[in-house]
N, C-alpha and C positions, 0 to 999 in steps of 0.2 A: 824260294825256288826248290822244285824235287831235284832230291841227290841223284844222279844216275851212277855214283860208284856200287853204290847195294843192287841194283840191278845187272850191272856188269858182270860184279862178283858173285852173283847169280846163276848169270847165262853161263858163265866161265864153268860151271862147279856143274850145273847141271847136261852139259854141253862135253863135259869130259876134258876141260882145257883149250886152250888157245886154240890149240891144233883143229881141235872138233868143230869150235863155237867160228872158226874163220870158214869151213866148209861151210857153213851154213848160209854164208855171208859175199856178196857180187856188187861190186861199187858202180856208180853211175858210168857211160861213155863221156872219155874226154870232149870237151867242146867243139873241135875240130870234127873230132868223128861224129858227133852228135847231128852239127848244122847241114853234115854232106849226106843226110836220111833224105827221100823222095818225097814227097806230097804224097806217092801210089802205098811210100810201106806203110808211112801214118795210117792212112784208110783203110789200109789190108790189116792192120795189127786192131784198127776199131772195130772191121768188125768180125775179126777175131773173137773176140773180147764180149761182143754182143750175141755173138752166138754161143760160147761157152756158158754164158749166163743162166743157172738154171739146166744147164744139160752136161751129158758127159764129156768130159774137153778131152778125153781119148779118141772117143768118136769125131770133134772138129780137129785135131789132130792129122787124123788120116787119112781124112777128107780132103785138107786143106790144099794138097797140091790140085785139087779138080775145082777149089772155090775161087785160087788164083788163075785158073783157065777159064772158067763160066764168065768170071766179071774182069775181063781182060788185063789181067794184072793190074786192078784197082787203079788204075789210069783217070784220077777224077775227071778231067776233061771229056773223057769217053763217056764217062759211068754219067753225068748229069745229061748227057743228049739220048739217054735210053728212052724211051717211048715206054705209056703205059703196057701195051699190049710184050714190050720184049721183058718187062718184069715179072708180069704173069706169066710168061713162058716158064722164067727160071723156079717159079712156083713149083713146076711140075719136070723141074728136073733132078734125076737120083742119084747126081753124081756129088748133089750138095745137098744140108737139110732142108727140106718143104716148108721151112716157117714164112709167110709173108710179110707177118710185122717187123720180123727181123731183116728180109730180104730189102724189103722198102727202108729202113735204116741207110742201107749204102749210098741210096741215091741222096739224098737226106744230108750224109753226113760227106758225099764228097761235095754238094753245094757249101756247108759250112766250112770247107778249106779253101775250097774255090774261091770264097769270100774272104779269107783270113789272108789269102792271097794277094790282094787288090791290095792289101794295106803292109804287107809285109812280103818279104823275097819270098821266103818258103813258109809252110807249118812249122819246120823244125825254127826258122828265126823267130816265130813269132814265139813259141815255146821257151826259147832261150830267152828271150828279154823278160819274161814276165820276173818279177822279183820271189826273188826264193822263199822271204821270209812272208808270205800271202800264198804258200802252195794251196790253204783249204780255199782262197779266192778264185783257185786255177780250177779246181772239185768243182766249184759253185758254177762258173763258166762254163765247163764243160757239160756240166746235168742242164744248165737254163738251155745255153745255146746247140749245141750237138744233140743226137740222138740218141736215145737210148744208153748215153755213158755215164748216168747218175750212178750212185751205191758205190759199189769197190771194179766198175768196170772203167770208168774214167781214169782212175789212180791207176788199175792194172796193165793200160794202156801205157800210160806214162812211164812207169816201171820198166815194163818190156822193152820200150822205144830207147831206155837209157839214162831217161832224165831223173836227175836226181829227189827221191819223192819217199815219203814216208805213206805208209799204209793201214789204217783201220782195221786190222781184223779185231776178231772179238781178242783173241791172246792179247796183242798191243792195247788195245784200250783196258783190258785185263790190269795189262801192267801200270796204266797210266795211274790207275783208281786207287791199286796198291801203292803206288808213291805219292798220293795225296792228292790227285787232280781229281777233283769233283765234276764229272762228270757223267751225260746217262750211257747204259748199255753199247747205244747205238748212236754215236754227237753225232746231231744233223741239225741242230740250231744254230745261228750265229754267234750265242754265249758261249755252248761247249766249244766251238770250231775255234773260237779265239783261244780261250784254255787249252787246248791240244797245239795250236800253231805254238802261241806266246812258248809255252816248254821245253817245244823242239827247238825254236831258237835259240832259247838259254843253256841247253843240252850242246847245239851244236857251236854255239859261241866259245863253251866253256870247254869242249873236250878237242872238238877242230874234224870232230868227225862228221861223214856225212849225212844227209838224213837216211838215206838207205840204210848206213851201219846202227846208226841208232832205229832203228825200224825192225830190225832183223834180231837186236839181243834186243829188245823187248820183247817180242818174240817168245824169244829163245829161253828169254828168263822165267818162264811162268806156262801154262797148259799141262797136255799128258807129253810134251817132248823131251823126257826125263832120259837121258842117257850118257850118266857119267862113265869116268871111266873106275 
């Protein structure tokens, strides 16, 4: 098993101490508050997340309160009875980005809640049941089935909504490799995907923290985010 105290005492040191290395750091929503999220914000945070992809997230940003107007506050119910000809319209509207491959995502992606629906209360239940210790099986789910939420937009989704989710950046797999996990650049096989879950398991078993916090001092522990004190 990798150690996660040398990382710790890492992020601690480089991080400037508790004090700093906790700024850095946002735990998941209680379960309560988690299951009471909408079907509408899921969809509004996907495609969030699908339009920041690749572009500047300042600019979806400040847009955003015109993208929850254009697409009637992500109301899936609403958003799957859109006709082709009212999506082309929002094609050519400037109060949100002009991309159509992303535009069509929404429709897209509130059928796959719609559907998650039939089988479960909300998105947020069905989210909540899936077993924690399979998060990269949730990744895997989400890029087969959803739209456009392969790469680190599925995970960034999940993040934002609250649920408790470790994340891939290149710093965290950085750290992973340093502590002995053999794995590529970029895990997106089912070899590496197992070596990164099985880790964070045995991380989160042993320490009792969440995967968010373990997520975040690896992080922390490694790249140019050097600011002791």
């Amino acid at each position: 098993m990798a150690k996660f105290e040398p990382i710790l005492e890492r992020a601690l040191f480089r991080k400037g101490g508790e004090r700093g290395l906790e700024a850095m750091i946002y735990e998941p929503l209680p379960k309560a508050h988690f299951l009471s999220q909408s079907d509408a914000r899921f969809l509004s945070m996907m495609t969030k997340v699908v339009f920041q992809a690749g572009f500047v997230w300042r600019v979806i940003e400040n847009k955003w309160e015109d993208f929850e107007t254009v697409f009637f506050g992500f109301e899936p119910e609403k958003i799957i009875l859109l006709s082709p000809e009212q999506l082309e319209k929002f094609g050519t509207d400037k109060r949100i980005v002009r991309n159509m491959q992303k535009i069509m995502s929404v429709p897209q992606n509130a059928s796959y809640i719609v559907d998650i629906g039939m089988e479960h209360k909300s998105y947020a239940a069905f989210l909540a049941q899936w077993p924690k210790e399979d998060l990269t099986g949730l990744y895997s789910h989400l890029k087969k089935v959803g739209c456009r939420l392969g790469g680190m937009s599925g995970p960034r989704m999940l993040r934002q909504m609250g649920l408790d989710t470790f994340m891939l950046t290149q710093d965290v797999v950085t750290c992973l490799q340093g502590a002995g996990i053999d794995v590529a650049n970029v895990p997106t096989n089912k070899t590496d995907l197992a070596k990164v879950q099985r880790c964070f398991n045995e991380w989160h078993d042993k320490t009792g923290f969440s995967f968010n916090r373990l997520s975040r001092i690896c992080a922390s522990s490694v790249g140019e985010n050097y600011t002791p004190s």
